[in-house]
ROBA-100172 format. One record per residue: residue number from 0; x, y, z of N, C-alpha, C in turn. Coordinates in steps of 0.001 Angstrom, whole numbers. Atoms other than C-alpha are relative to their C-alpha. Layout:
N
    nr       n_u       n_v       n_w      ca_u      ca_v      ca_w       c_u       c_v       c_w
   NUM         X         Y         Z         X         Y         Z         X         Y         Z
...
This chain:
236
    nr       n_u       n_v       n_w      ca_u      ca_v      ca_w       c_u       c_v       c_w
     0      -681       927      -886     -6235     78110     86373      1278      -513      -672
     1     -1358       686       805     -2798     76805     85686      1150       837       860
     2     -1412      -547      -484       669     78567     86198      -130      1549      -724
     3       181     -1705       447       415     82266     86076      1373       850       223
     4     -1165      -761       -38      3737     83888     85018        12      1564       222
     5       223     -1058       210      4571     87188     85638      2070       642       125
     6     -1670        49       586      8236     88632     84470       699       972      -429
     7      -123     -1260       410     10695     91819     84185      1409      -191      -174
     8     -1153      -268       366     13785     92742     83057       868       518       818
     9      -506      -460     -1055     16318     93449     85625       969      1039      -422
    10      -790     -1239        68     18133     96695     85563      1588      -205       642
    11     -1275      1113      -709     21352     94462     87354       882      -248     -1796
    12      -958       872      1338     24487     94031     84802       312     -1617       124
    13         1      1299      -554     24219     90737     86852      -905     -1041      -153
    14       944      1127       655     21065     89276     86291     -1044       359     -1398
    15       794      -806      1270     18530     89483     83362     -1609      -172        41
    16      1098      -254      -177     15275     88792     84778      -363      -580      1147
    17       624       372     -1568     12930     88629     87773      -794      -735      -346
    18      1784       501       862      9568     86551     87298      -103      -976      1413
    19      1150        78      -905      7111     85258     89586      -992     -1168      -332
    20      1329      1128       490      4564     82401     89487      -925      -314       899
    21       755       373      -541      1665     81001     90753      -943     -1203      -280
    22       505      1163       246       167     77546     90877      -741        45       521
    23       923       753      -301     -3529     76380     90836      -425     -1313      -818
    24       813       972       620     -4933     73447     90087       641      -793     -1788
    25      -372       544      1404     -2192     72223     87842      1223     -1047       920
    26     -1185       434     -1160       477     69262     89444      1292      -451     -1280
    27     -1473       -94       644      2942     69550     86334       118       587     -1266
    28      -292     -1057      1257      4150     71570     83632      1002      -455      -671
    29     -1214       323       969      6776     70996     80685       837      1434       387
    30     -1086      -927       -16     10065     72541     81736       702       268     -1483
    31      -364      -801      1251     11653     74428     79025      1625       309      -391
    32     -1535        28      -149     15394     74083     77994       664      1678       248
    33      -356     -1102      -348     17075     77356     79500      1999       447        16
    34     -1024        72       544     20569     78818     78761       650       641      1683
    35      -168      -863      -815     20847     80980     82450      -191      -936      1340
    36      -427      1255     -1436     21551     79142     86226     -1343      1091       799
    37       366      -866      -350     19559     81156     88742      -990      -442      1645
    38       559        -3     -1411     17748     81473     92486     -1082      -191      -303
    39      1620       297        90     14071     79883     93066         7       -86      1434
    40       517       -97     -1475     12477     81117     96248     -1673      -521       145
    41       845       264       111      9110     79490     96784     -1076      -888      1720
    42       770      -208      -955      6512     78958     99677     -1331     -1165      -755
    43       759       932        77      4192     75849    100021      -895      -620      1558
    44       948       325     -1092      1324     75318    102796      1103       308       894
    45      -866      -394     -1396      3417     77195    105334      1283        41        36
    46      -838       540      -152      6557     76105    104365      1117      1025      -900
    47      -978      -834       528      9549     78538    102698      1565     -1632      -592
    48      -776      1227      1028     12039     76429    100304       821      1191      -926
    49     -1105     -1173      1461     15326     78210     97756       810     -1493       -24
    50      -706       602       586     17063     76321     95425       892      1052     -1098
    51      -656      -480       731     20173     76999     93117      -907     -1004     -1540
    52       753       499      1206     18313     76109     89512      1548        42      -984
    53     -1031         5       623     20935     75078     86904      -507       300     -1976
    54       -81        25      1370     20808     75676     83063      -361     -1762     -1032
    55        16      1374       374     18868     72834     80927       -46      -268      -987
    56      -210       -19      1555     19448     71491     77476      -731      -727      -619
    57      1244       618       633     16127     69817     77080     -1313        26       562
    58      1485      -297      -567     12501     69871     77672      -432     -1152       926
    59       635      1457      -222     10827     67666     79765      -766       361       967
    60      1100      -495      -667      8008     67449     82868       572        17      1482
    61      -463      -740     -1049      8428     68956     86113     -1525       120      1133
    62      1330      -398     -1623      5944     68681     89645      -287      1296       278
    63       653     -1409      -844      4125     71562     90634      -955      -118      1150
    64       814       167     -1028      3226     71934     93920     -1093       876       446
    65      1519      -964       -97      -470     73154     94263        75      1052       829
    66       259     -1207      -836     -1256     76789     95616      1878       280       366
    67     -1678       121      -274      3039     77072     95603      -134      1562      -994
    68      -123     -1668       -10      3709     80884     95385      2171      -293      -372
    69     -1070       373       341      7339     81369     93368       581      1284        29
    70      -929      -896       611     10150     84140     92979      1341      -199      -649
    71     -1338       771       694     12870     83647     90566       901       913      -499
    72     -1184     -1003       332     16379     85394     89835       684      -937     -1416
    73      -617       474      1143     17992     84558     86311       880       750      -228
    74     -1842      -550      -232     21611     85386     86284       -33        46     -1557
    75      -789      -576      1628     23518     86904     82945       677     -1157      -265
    76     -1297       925       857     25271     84539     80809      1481       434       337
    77     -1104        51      -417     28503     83953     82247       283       834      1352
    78      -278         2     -1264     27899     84789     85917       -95     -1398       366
    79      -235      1652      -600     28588     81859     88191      -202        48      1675
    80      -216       -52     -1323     28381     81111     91867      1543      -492       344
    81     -1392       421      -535     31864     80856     93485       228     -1147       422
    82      -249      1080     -1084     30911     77769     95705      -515     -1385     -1036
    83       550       822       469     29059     75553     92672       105      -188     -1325
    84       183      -177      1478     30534     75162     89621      -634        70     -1302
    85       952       471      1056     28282     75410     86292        24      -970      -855
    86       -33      1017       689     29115     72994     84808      -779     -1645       968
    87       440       915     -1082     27883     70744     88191     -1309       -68      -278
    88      1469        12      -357     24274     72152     88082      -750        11     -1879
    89       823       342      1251     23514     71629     84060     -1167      -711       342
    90      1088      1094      -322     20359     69674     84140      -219      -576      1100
    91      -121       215      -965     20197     69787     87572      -556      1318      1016
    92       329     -1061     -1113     19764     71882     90696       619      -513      1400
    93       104       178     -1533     20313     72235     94381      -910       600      1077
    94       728      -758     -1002     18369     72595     97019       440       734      1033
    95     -1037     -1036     -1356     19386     75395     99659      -544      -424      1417
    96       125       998     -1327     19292     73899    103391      -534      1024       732
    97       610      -971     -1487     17625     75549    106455      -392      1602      -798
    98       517     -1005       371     15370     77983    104284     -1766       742      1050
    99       912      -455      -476     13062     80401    106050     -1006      1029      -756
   100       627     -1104       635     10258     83066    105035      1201      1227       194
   101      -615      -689      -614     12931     85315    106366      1599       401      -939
   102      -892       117       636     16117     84075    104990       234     -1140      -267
   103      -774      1581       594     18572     81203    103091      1073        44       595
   104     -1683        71       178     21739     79798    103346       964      -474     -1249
   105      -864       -33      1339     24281     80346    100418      1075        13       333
   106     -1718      -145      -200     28175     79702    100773       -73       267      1219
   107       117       369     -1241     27769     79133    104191      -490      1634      1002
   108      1054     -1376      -855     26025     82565    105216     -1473      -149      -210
   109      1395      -222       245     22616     83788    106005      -239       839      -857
   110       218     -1208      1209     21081     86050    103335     -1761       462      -251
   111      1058       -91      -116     17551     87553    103379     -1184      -585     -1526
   112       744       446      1265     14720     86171    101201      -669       989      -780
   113       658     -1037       727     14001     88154     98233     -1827         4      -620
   114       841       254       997     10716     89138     96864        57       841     -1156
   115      -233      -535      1359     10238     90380     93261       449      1466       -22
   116      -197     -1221       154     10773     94094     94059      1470       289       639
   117      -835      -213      -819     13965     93795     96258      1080     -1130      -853
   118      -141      1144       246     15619     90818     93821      1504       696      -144
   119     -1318      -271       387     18337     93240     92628      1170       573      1408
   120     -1082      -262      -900     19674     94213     96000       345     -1121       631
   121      -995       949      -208     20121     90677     97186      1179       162     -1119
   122     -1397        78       751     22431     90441     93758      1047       602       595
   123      -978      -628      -363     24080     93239     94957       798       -69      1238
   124      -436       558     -1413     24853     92019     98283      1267     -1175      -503
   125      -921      1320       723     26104     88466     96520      1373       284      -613
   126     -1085      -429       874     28517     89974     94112       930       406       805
   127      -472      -269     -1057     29754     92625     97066       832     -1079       432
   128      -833      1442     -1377     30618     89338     99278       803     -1071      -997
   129      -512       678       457     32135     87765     96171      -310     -1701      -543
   130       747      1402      -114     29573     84958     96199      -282      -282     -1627
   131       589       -12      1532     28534     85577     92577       926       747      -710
   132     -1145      -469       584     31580     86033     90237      -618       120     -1554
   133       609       177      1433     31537     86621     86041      1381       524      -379
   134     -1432       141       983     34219     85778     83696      -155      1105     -1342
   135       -83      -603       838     34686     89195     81662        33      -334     -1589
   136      -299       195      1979     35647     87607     78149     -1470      -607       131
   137      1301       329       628     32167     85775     78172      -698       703       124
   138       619     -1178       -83     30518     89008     79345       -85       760     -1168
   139      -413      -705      1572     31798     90649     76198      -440      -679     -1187
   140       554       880      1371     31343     87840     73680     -1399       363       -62
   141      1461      -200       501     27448     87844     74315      -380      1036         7
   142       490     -1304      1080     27489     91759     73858       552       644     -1177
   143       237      -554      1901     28558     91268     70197      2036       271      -102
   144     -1076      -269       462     32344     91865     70955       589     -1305      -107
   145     -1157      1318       316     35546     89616     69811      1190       245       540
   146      -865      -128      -591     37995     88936     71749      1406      -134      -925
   147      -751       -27       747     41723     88923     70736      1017     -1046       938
   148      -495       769      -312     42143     85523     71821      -405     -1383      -726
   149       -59       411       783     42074     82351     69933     -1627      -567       483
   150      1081       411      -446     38317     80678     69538        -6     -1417      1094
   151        -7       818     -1100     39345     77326     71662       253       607      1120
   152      -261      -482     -1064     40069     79620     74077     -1555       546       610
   153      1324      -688       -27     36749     81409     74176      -573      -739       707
   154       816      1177       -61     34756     77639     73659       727       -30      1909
   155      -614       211     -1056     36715     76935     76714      -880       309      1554
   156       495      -619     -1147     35702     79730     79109     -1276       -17       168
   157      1208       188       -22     32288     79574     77721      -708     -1215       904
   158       454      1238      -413     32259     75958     78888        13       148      1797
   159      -136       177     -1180     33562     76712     82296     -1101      1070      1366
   160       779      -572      -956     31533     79604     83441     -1821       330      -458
   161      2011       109       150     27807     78645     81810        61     -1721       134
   162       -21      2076       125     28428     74326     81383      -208       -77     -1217
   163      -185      -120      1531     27550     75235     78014       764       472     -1230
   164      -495     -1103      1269     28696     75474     74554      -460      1310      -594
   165       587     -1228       686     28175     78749     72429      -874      -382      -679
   166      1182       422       230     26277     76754     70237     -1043      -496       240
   167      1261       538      -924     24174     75016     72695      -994      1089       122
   168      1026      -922      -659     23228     78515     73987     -1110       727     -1123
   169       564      -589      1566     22131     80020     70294     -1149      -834      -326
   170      1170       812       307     20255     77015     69779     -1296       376       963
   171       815      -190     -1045     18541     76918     73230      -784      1465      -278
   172       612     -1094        17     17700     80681     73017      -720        33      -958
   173       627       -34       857     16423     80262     69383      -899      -603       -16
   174      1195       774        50     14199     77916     69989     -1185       691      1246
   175       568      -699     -1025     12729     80028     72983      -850      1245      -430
   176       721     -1276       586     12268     83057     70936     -1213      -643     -1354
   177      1013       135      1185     10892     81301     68155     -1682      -585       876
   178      1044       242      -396      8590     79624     70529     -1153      1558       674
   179       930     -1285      -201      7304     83553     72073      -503        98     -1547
   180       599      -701      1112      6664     84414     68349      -890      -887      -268
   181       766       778       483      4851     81353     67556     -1252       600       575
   182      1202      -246      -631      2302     82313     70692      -455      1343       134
   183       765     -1380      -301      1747     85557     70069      -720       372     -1529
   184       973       582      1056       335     84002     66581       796       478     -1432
   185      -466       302      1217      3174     84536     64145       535     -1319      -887
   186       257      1347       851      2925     82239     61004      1004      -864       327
   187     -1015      1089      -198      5538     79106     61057       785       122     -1092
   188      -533      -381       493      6733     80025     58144       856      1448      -318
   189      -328     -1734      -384      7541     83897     59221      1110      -473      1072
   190      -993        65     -1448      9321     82216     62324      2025      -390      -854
   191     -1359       502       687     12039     80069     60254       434       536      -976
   192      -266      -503       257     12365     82771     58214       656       915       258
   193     -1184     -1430      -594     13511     85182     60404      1309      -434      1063
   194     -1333       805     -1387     15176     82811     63218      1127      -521      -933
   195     -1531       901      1215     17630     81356     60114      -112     -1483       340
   196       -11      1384       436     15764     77878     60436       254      -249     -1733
   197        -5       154      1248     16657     75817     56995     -1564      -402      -325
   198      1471       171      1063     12876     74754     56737      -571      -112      1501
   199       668        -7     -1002      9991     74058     58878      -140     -1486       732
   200      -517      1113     -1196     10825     70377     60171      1330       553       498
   201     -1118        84      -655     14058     71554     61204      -588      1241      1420
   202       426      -792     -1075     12166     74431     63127      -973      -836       962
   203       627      1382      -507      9941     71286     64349       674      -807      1000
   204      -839      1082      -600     12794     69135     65918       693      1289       591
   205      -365      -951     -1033     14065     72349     67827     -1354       295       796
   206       391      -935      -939     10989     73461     69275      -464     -1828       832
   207       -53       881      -616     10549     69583     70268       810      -507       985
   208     -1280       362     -1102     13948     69181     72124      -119       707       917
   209      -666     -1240      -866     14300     72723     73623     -1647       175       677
   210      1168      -751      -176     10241     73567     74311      -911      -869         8
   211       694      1094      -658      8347     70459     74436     -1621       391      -700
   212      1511       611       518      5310     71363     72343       298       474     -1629
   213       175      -382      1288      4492     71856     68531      -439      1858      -592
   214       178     -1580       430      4285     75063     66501     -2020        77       426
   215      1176        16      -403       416     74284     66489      -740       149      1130
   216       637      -183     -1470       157     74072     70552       657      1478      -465
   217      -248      -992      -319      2080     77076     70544      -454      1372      -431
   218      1488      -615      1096      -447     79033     67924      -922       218      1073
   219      1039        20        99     -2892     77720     69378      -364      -192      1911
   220       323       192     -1604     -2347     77679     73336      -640     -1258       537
   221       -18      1152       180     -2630     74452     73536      1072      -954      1044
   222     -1239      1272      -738      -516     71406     75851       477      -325       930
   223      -190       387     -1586      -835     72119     79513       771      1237       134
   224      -844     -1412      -845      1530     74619     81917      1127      -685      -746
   225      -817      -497       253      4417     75368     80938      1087       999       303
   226     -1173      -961      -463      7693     77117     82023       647      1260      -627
   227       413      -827       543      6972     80110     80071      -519       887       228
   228      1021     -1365        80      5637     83652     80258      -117       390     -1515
   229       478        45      1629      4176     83221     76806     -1415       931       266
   230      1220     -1496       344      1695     86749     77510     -1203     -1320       604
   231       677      1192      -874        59     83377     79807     -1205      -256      -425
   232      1439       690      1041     -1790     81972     76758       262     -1373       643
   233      -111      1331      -264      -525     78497     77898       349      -471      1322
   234       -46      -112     -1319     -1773     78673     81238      -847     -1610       460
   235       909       726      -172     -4211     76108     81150        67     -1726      -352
């Protein structure tokens, strides 16, 4: 019982993963600081609901609505929606208006509701219609290249088309990965060894900000639901 993730890698240069959930018998979970904006389609006693989800830079607790069936799109670092700036929806969200089992409304069109197997041809629709744009130089930075433009320039664009800094996102992500390795039962001292923590309180006060439980819950499956597909040890 709890929140049952389920989660794939999208074959889209646009987004970077699909994932899926399912709520019983749990009415809240610790959200999980996330570096990526992205579509939540979700279905509650009859009822069809999409929101724009924004990028968050801390942990904290989050309602779950019982027997609530989920599908979720997670956009690439440094795609954006045309109509909602990122920097608007940091720690935040919107809800999408007049949603059906059927379809939403996004940038003032209708658009059909995806489920997990069909997620990448909405994208491709979005992009098409110009709805979902991506600022090339930050495309490049996070696959490893350098641009041949000055770094305030970079910080800049970074800021404008995620809301975040570069270092925000490094952090955020590090503390994410270190938290998968923790629950799939590697030591605490193996983690801040390989993630380039300086010791193991400093790997402590990251997985507290960004992830909301201790190396020990995360060992030990342990601390309630969670906004995680942690191999859904910390379902319960």
């Amino acid at each position: 019982m709890g929140l049952r993730f389920e989660t794939r890698a999208s074959d889209s240069p646009w987004c970077d993963i699909v994932w899926t959930c399912t709520s019983e018998q749990v009415a809240e979970m610790t959200s999980v600081a996330a570096v990526r904006w992205g579509l939540v389609f979700w279905q509650h006693e009859g009822r069809s609901y999409a929101s724009v989800s924004g990028p968050e830079t801390r942990t904290g607790a989050a309602p779950v609505p019982e027997g609530a069936t989920f599908t979720g799109i997670e956009f690439a670092v440094g795609t954006s929606l045309r109509a909602m700036p990122a920097t608007a929806l940091v720690d935040g969200g919107v809800e999408l208006p007049d949603t059906t089992r059927r379809t939403f409304r996004l940038d003032g069109a209708r658009w059909p509701t995806p489920g997990p197997d069909d997620a990448e041809a909405l994208v491709d629709r979005l992009v098409r219609s110009g709805i979902i744009v991506r600022d090339p130089l930050v495309a490049d930075v996070v696959r490893g290249h350098r641009p041949a433009v000055a770094n305030r320039t970079v910080e800049r664009r970074f800021r404008t088309a995620t809301g975040l800094t570069q270092g925000a996102i490094r952090q955020i992500e590090r503390a994410r990965t270190a938290a998968e390795l923790l629950a799939a039962g590697a030591l605490v001292a193996d983690v801040v060894a390989t993630l380039d923590y300086f010791d193991e309180p400093h790997l402590a006060r990251a997985l507290r900000t960004y992830v909301g439980r201790t190396a020990g819950q995360l060992r030990g499956g342990t601390g309630g639901a969670i906004a995680l597909d942690l191999d859904q040890r910390l379902t319960s």
